[in-house]
N, CA, C and O atoms as CSV, one atom per row, in Angstrom:
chain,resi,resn,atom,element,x,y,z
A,1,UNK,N,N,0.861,-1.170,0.000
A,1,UNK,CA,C,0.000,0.000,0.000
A,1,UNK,C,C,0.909,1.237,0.000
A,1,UNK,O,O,1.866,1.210,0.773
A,2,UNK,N,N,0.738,2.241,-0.721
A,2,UNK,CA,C,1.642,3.185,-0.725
A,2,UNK,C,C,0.952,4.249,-0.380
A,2,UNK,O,O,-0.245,4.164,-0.656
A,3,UNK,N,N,1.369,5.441,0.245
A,3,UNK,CA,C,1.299,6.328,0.877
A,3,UNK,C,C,-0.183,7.210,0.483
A,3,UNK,O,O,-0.919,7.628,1.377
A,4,UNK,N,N,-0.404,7.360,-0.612
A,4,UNK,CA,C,-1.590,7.758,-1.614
A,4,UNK,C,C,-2.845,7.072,-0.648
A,4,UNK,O,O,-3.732,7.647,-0.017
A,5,UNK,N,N,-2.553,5.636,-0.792
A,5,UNK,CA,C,-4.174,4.814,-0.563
A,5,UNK,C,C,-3.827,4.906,0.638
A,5,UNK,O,O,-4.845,5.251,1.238
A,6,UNK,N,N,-2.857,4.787,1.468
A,6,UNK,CA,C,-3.036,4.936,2.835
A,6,UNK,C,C,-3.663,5.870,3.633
A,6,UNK,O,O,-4.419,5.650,4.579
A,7,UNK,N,N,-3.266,7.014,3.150
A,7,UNK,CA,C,-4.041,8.300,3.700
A,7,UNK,C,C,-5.435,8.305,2.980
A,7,UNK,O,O,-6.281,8.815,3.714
A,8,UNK,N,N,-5.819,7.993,2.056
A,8,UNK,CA,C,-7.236,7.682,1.685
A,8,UNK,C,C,-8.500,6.969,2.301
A,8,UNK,O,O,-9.699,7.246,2.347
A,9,UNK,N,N,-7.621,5.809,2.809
A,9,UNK,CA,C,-8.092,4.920,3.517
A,9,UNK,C,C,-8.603,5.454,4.789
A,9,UNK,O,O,-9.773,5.320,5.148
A,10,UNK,N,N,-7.459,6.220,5.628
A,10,UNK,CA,C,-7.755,7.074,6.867
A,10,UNK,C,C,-8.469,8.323,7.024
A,10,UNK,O,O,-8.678,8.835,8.123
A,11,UNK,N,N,-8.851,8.825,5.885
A,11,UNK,CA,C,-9.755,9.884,5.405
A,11,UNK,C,C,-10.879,9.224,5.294
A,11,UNK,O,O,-11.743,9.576,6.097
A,12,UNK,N,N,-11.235,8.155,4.371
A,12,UNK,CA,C,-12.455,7.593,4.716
A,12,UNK,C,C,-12.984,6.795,5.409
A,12,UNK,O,O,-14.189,6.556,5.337
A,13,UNK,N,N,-11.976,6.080,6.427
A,13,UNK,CA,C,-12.248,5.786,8.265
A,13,UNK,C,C,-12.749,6.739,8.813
A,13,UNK,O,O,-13.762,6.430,9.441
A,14,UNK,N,N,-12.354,8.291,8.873
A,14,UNK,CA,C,-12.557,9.601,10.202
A,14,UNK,C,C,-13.748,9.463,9.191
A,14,UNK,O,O,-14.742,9.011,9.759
A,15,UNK,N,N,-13.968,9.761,7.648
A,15,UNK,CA,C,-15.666,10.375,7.712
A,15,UNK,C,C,-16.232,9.494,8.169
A,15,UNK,O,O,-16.928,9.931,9.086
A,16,UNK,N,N,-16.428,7.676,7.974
A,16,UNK,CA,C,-17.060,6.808,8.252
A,16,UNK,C,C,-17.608,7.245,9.782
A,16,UNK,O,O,-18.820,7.320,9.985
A,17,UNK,N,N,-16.427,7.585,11.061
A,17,UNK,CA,C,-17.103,7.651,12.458
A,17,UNK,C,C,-17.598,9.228,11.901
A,17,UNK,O,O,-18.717,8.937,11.476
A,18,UNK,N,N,-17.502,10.135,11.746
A,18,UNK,CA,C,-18.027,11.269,11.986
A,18,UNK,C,C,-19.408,11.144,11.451
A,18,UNK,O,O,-20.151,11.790,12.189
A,19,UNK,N,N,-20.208,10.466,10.271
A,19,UNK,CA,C,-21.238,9.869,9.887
A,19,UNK,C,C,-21.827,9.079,10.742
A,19,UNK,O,O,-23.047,9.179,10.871
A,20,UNK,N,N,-21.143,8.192,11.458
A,20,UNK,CA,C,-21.990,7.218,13.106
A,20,UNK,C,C,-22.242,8.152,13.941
A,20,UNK,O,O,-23.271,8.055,14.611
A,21,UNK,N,N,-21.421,9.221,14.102
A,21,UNK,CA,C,-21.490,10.059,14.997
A,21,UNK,C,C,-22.737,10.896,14.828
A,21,UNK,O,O,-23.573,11.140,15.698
A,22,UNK,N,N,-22.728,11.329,13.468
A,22,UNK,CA,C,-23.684,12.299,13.501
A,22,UNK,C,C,-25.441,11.658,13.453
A,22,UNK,O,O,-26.464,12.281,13.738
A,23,UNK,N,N,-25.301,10.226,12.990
A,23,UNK,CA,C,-26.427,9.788,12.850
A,23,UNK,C,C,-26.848,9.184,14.188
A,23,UNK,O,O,-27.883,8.523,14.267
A,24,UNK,N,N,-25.720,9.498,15.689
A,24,UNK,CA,C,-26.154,8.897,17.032
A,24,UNK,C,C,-27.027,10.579,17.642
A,24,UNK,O,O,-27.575,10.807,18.720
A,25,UNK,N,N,-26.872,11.293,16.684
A,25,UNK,CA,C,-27.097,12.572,17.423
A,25,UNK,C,C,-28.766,12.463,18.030
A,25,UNK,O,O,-29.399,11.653,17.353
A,26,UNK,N,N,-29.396,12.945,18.874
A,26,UNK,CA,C,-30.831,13.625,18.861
A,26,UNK,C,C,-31.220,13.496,17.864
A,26,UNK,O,O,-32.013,12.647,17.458
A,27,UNK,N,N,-30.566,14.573,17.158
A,27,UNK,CA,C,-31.415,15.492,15.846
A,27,UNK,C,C,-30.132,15.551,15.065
A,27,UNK,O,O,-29.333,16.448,15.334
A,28,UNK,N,N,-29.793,14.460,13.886
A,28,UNK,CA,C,-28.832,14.863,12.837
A,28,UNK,C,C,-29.248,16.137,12.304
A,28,UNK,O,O,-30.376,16.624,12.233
A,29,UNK,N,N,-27.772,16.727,11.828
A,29,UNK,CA,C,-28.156,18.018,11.681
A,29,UNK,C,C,-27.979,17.024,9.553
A,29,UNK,O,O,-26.868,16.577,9.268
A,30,UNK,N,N,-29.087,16.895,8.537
A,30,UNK,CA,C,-29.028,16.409,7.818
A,30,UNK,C,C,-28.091,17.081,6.502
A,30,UNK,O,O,-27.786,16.377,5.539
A,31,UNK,N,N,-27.738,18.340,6.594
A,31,UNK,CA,C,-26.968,18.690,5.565
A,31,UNK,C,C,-25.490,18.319,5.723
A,31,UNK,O,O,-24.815,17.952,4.761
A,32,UNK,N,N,-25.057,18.414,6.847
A,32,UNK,CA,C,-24.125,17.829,7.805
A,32,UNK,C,C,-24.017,16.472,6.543
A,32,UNK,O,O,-23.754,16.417,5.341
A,33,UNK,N,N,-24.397,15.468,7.656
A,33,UNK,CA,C,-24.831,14.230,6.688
A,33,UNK,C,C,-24.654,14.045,5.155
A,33,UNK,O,O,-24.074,13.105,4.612
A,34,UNK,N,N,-25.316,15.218,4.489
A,34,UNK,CA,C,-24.988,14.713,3.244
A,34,UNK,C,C,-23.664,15.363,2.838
A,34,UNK,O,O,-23.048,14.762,1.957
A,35,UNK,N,N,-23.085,16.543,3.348
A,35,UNK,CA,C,-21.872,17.156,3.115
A,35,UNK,C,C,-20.412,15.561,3.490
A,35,UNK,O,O,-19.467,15.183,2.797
A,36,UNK,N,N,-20.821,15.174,4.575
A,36,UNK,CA,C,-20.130,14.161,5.077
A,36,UNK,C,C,-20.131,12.779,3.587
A,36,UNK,O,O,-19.121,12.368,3.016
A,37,UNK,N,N,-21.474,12.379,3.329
A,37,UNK,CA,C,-21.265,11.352,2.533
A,37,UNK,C,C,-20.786,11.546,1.600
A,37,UNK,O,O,-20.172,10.655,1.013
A,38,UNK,N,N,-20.902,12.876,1.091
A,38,UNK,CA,C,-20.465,13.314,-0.255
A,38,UNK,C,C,-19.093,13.193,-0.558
A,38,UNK,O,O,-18.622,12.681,-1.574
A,39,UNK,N,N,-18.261,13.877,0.730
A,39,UNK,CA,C,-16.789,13.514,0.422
A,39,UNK,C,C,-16.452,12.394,0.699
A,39,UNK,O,O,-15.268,12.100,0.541
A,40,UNK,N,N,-17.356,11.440,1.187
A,40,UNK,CA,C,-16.456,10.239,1.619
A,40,UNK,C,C,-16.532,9.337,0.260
A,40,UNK,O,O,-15.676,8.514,-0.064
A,41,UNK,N,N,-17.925,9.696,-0.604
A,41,UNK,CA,C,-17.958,8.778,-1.804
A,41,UNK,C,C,-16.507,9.689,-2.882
A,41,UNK,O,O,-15.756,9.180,-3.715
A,42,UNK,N,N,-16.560,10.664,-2.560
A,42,UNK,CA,C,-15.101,11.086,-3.430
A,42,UNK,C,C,-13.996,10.369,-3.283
A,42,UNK,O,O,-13.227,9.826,-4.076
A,43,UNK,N,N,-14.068,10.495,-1.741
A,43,UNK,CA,C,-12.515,9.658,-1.379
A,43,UNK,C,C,-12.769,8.303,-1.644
A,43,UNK,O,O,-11.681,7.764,-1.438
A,44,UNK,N,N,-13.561,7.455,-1.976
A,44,UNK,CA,C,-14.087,6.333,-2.113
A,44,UNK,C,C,-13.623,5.928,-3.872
A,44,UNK,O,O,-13.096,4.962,-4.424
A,45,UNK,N,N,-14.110,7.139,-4.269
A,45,UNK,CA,C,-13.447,7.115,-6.161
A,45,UNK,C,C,-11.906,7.477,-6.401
A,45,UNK,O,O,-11.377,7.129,-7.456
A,46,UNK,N,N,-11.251,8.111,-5.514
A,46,UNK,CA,C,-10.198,8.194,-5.634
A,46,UNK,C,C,-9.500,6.998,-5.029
A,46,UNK,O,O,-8.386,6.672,-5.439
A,47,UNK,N,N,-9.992,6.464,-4.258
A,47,UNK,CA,C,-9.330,4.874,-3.886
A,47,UNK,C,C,-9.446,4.278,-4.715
A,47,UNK,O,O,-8.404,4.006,-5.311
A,48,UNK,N,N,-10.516,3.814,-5.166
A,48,UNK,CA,C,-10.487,3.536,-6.775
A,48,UNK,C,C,-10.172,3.160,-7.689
A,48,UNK,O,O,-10.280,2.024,-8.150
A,49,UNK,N,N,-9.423,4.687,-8.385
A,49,UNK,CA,C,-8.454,4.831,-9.183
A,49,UNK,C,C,-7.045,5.048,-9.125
A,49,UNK,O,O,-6.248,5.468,-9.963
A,50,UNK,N,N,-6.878,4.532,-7.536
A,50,UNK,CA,C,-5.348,4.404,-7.266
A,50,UNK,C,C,-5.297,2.783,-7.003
A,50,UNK,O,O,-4.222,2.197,-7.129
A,51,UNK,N,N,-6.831,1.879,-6.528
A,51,UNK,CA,C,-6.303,0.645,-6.935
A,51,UNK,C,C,-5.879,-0.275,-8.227
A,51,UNK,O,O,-5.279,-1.338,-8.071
A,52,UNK,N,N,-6.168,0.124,-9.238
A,52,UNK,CA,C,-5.626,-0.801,-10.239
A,52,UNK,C,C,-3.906,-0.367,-10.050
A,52,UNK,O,O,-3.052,-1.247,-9.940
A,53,UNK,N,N,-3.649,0.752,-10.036
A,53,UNK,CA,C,-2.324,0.835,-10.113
A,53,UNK,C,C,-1.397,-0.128,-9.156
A,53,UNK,O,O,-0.262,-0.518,-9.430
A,54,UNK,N,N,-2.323,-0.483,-7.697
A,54,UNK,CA,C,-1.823,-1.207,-6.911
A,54,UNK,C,C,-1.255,-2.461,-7.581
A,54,UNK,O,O,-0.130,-2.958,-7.546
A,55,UNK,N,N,-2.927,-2.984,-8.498
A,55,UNK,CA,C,-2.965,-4.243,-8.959
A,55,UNK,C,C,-1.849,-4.699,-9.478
A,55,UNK,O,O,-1.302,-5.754,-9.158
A,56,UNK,N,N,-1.405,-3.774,-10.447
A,56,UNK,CA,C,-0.683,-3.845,-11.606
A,56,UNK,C,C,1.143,-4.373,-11.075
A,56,UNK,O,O,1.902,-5.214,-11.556
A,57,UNK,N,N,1.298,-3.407,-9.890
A,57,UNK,CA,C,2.668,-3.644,-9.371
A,57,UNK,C,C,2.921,-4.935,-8.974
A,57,UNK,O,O,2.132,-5.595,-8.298
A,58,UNK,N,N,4.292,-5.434,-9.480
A,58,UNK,CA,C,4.467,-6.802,-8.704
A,58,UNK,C,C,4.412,-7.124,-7.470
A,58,UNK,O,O,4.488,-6.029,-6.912
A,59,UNK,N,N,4.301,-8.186,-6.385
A,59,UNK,CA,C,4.600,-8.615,-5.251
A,59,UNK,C,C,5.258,-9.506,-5.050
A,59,UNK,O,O,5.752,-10.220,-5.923
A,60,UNK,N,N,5.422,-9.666,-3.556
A,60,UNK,CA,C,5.613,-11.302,-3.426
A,60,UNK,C,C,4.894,-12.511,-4.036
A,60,UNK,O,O,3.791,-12.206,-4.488
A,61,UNK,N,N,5.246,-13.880,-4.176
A,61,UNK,CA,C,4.636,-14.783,-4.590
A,61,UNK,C,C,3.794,-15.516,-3.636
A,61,UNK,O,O,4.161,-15.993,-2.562
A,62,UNK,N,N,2.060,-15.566,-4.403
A,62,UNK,CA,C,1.154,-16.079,-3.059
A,62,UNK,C,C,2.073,-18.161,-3.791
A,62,UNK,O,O,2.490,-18.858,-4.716
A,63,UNK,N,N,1.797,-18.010,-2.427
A,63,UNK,CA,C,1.902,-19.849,-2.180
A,63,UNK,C,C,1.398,-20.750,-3.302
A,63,UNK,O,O,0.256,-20.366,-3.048
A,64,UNK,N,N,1.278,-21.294,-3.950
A,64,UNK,CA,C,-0.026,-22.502,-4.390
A,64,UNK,C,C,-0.167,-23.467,-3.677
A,64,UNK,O,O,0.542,-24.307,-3.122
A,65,UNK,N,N,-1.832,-23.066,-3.838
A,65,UNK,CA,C,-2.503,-24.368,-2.096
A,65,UNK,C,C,-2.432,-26.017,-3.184
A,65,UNK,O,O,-2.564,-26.254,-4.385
A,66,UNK,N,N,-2.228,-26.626,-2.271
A,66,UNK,CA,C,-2.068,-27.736,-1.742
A,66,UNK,C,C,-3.365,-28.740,-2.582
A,66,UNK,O,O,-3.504,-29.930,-2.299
């Protein structure tokens, strides 16, 4: 994972709780809410389009099962 999807990943962890959060409220404040989902489906497309690039890079070799 390189530095790109990592911080992506942790950007769309904090909105994920701030979205639990706001939907434990009383009274969601609902624009809130959709301001919140909105960037998280961004950061969601930009993960995205930084995973094929992941794909593409070589790795280690998985095992062959048995």
């Amino acid at each position: 994972m390189n530095i790109i999807t990592y911080r992506l990943t942790l950007i769309h962890r904090k909105l994920d709780e701030e979205i639990s959060r706001e939907l434990k409220r009383r009274i969601p404040d609902w624009m809130r809410l959709l301001r919140l989902k909105k960037l998280r489906l961004a950061v969601k497309d930009r993960l995205h389009r930084h995973a094929p690039l992941m794909m593409r890079r070589p790795g280690p070799a998985l095992p062959k099962p048995l």
